[in-house]
C-alpha positions as CSV (number, residue, x, y, z in Angstrom):
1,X,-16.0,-55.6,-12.0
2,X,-18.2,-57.1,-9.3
3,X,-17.2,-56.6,-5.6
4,X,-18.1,-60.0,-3.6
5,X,-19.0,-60.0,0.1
6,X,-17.5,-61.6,3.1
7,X,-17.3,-64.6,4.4
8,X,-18.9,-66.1,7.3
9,X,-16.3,-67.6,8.8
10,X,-18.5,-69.7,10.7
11,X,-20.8,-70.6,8.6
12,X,-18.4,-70.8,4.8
13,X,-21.8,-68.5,3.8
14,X,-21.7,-64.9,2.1
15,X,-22.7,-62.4,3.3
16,X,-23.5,-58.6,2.8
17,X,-24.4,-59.2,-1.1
18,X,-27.5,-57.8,-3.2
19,X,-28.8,-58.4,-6.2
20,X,-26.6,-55.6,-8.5
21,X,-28.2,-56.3,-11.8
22,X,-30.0,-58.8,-14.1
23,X,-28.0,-60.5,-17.2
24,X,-30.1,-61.1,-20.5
25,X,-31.2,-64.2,-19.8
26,X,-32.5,-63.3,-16.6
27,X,-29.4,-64.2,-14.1
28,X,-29.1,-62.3,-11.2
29,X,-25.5,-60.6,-10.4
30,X,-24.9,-60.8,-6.7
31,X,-22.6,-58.7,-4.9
32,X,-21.9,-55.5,-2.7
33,X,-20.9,-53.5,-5.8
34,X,-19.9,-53.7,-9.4
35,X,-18.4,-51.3,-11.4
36,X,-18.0,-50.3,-14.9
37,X,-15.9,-47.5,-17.0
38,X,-17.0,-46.6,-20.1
39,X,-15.6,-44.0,-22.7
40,X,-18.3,-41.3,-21.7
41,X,-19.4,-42.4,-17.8
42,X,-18.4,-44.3,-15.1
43,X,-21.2,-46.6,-13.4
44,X,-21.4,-48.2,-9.8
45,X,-24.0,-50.6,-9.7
46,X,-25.1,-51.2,-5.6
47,X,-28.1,-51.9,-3.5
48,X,-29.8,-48.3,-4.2
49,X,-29.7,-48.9,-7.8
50,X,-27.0,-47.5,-10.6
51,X,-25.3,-44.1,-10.4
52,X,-23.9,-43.1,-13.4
53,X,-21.4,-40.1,-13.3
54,X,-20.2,-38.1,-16.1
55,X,-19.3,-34.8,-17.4
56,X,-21.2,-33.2,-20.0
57,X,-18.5,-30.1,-20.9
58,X,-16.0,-33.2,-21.3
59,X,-18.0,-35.5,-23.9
60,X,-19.1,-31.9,-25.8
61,X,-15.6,-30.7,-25.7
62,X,-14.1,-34.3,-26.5
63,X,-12.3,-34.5,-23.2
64,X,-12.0,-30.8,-22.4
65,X,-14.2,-29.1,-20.4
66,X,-12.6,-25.7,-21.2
67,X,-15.5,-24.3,-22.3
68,X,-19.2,-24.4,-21.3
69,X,-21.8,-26.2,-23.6
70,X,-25.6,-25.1,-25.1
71,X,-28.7,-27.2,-24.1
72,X,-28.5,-28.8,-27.6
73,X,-24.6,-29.9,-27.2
74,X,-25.7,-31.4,-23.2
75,X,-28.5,-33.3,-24.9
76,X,-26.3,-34.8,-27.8
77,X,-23.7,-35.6,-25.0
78,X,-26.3,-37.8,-22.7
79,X,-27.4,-39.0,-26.4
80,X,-23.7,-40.7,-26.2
81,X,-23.5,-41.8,-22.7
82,X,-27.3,-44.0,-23.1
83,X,-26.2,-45.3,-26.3
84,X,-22.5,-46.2,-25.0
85,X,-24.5,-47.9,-21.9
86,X,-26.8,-49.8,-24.6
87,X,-24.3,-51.1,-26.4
88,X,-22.6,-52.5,-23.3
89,X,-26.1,-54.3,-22.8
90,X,-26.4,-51.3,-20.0
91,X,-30.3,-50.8,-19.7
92,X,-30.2,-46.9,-18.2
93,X,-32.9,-44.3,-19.4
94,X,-31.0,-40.8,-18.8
95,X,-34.4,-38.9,-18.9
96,X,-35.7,-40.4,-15.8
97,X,-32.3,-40.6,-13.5
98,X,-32.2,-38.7,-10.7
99,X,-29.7,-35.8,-10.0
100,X,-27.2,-36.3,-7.7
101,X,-24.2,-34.1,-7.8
102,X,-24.5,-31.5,-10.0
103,X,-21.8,-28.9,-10.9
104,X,-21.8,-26.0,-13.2
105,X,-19.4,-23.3,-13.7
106,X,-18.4,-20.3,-15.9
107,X,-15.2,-18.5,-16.7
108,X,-14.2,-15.3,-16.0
109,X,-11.9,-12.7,-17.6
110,X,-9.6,-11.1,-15.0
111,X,-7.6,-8.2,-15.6
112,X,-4.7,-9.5,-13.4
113,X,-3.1,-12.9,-12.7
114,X,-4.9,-15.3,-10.1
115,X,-2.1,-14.7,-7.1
116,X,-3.5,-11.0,-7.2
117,X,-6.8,-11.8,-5.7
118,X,-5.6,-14.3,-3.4
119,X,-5.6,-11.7,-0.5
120,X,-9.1,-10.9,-1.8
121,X,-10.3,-14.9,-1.7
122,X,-8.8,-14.9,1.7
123,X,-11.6,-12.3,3.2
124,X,-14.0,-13.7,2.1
125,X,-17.5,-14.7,4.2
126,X,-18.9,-17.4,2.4
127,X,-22.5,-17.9,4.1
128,X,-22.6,-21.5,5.3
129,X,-19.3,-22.5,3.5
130,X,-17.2,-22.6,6.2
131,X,-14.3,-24.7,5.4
132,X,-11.9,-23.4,3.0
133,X,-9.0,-25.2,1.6
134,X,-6.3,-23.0,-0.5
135,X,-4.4,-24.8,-3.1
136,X,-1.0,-23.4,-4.7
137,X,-3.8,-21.7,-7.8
138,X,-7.5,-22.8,-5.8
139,X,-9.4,-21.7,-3.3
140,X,-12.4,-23.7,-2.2
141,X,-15.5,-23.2,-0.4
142,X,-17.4,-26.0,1.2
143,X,-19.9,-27.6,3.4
144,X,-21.4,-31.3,3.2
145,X,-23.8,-30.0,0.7
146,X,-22.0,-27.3,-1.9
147,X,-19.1,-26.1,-2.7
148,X,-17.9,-23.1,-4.6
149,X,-14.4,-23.6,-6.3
150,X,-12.1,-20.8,-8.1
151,X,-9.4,-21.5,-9.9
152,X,-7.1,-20.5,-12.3
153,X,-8.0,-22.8,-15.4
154,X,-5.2,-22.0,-17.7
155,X,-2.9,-23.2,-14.9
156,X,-4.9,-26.1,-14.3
157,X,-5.2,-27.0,-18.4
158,X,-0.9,-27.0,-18.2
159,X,-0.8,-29.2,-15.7
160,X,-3.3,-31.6,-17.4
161,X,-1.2,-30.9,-20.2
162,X,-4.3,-29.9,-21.9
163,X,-3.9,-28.0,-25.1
164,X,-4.8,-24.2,-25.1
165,X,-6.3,-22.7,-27.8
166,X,-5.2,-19.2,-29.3
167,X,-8.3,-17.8,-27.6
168,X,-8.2,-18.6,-24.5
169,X,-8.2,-15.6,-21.6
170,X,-5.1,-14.9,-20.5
171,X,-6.1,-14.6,-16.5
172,X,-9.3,-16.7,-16.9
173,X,-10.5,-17.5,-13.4
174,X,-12.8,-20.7,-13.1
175,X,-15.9,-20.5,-10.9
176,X,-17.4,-23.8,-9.7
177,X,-20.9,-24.0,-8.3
178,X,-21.6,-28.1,-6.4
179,X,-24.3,-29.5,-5.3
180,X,-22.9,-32.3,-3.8
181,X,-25.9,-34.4,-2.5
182,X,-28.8,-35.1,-4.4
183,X,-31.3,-33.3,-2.2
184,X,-29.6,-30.0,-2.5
185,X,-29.6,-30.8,-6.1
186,X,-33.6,-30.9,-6.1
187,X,-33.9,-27.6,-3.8
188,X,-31.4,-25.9,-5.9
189,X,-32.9,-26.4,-9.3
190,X,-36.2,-27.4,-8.8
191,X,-36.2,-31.0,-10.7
192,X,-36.8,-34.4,-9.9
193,X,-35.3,-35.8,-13.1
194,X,-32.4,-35.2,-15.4
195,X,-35.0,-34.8,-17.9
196,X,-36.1,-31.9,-16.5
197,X,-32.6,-30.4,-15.2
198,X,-31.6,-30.6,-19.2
199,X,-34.7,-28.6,-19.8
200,X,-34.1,-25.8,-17.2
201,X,-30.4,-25.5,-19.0
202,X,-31.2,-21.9,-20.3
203,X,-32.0,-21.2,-16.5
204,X,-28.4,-22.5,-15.5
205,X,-26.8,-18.9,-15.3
206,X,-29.2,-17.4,-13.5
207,X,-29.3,-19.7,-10.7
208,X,-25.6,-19.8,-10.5
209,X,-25.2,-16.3,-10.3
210,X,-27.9,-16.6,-7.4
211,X,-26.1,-19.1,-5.3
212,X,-22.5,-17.5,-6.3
213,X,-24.1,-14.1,-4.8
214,X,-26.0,-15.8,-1.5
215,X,-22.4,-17.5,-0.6
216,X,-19.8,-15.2,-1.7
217,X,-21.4,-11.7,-1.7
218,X,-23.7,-11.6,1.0
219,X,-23.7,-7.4,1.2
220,X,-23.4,-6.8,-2.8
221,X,-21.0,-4.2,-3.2
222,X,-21.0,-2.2,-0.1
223,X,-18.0,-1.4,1.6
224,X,-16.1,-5.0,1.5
225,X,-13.1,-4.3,4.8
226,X,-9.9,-6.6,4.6
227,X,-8.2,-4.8,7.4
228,X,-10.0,-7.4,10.0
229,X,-8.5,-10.4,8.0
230,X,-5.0,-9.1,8.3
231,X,-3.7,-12.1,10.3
232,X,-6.0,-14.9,8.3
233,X,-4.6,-13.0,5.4
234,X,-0.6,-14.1,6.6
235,X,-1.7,-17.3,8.0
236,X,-2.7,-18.1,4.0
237,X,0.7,-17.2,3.0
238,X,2.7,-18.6,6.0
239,X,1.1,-21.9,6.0
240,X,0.8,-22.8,2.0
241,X,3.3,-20.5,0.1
242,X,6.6,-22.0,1.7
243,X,10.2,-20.9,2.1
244,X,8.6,-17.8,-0.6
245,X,5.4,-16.8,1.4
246,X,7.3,-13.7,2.8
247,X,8.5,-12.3,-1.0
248,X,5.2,-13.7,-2.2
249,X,2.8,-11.4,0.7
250,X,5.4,-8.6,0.0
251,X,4.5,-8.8,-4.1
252,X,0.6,-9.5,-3.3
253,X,0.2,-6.8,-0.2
254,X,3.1,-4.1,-1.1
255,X,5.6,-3.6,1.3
256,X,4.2,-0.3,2.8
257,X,0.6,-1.7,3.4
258,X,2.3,-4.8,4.8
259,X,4.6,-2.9,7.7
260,X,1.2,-0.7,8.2
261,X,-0.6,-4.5,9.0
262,X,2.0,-6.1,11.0
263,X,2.5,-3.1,13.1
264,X,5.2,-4.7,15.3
265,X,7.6,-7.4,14.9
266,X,6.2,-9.0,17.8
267,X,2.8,-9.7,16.0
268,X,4.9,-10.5,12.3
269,X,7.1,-13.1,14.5
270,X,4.1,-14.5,16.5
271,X,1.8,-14.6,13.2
272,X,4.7,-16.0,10.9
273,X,5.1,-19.0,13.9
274,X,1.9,-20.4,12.6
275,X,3.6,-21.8,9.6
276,X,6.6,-23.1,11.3
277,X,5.1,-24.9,14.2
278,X,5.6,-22.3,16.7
279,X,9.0,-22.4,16.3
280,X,10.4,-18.7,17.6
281,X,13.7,-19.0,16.2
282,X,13.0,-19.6,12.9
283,X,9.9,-17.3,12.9
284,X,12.2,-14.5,13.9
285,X,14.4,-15.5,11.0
286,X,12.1,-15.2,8.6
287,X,10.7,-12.1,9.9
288,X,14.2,-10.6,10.1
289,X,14.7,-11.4,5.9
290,X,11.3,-10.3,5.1
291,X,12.3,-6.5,6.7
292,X,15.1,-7.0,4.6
293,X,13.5,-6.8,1.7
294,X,10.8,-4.0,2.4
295,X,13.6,-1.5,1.1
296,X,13.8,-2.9,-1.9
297,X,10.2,-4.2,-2.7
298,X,7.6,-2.6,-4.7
299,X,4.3,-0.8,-3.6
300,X,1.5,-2.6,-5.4
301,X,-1.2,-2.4,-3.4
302,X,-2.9,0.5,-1.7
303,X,-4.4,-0.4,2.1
304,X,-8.6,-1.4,1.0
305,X,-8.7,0.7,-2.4
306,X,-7.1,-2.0,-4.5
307,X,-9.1,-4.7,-2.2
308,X,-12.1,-2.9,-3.0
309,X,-11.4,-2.4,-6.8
310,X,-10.5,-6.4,-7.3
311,X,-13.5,-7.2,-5.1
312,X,-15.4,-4.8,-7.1
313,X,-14.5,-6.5,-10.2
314,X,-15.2,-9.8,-9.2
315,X,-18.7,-9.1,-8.2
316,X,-19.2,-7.1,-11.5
317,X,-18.3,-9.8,-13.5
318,X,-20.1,-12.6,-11.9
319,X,-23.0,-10.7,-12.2
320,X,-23.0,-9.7,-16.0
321,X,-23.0,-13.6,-16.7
């Protein structure tokens, strides 16, 4: 599909076009984009050139990117995306395109469900990741250049109504590494071509666990405090969990730690307002059914030992990849 440009009004001349791409018999395609979907990648054709993007765990996992791939699997995949293109009459040569965005990942096996470390993805101090975005089962970390995504991936294959096989972890927790711009993409792995990215593939866990450790971990595992995040911590739950944010912190903090926390029911009713728009009334509501339930409600979680063991385990596993 080729985009056109605009019209001069004045003139009846277009305007804003570029020569996309060159037909067989030499014709020039004019336009301000063009684009094409394919079975294995999508192309956009503009000014700049092509950019072709594509996901080599899907095409080696024959839509699923459940699981990561080998070098040998990667190389077969881009062997399906060039021939794909050729037979399209796409002329593309995969060895000497440029990375752009690049995104790698592993899975991790959790000894509890995802909703147990959410108090621990709350806390932390991403270095240069700044803005974080928390989804009902994500937590993100980004700037204009990276991002680092977890997830809960068997939550995420239900909803894609993906299949799950037998073996799958029961809490497996995804970890996403982006580079989102191709010049991060150069600094972070050293290449200039995909060529060369495909042939650094065996390096790929090293340098993940690098970046994942410079952005998540920046102290390794000394003392790791969540008492300072206390009110970030409720702002999490009051703003994304709903009408079942209060039972939800009471499961996730225990209902000792969270009295301990909130100290007053001035600061619960003041930090509970965030979520409802300042609104007092209903704040105090809330606040008033939460206490409610403290009698009854379970003691999971004890002050920053269980943060510590949870944050313990996450940096444990990261770093035995």
């Amino acid at each position: 599909m080729v985009i056109p440009g605009g019209i001069n009004a004045a003139t009846g001349e277009t305007v804003h076009e570029h020569s996309l791409y060159v037909l067989e018999d030499g014709t020039s395609v004019y336009g301000t984009k063009a684009y094409w979907n394919g079975k294995y990648s999508n192309v956009q054709f503009n000014n700049g050139g092509a950019i072709v993007q594509l996901s080599i765990s899907k095409i080696s996992g024959n839509g699923d990117n459940s699981y990561p791939c080998t070098k040998q699997e990667a190389k077969e995949a881009l062997d399906k995306v060039y021939n794909e293109l050729q037979y399209n009459g796409i002329c593309l040569d995969w060895k000497k395109g440029v990375p752009s965005r690049v995104d790698t990942f592993q899975n991790l096996t959790m000894d509890y469900p995802f909703s147990k470390y959410i108090p621990l993805f709350e806390s932390l101090k991403p270095s240069r990741l700044t803005n974080r975005t928390l989804f009902i089962s994500t937590y993100r970390y980004q700037n204009r250049s990276k991002q680092v995504e977890l997830y809960d991936k068997r939550e995420e294959m239900l909803k894609r109504g993906v299949p799950i096989p037998e073996d799958f972890p029961e809490n497996c927790l995804r970890v996403e590494f982006r580079c989102m711009k191709g010049a991060t993409s150069k600094k972070v792995y050293g290449v200039e071509t995909v060529e060369e990215l495909i042939n650094k593939w065996d390096e790929f866990p090293v340098i993940f666990k690098k970046n994942i450790n410079k952005t998540l971990f920046l102290n390794g595992l000394s003392n790791h405090s969540m008492k300072r995040t206390t009110e970030r911590g409720m702002r999490a739950f009051a703003l994304n969990r709903g009408r079942n944010a209060f039972s939800d912190c009471l499961k996730f903090e225990g209902a000792k730690v969270l009295l301990k926390k909130l100290k007053t029911a001035e600061i619960g009713i003041n930090t509970i307002m965030i979520g409802f728009e300042n609104d007092r009334k209903t704040a105090t509501q809330k606040y008033n059914s939460m206490m409610k339930m403290v009698a009854q409600a379970p003691v999971i979680s004890s002050d920053t030992d269980d943060y510590q063991i949870l944050y313990k385990e996450l940096y444990t596993k990261i770093n035995a990849i």
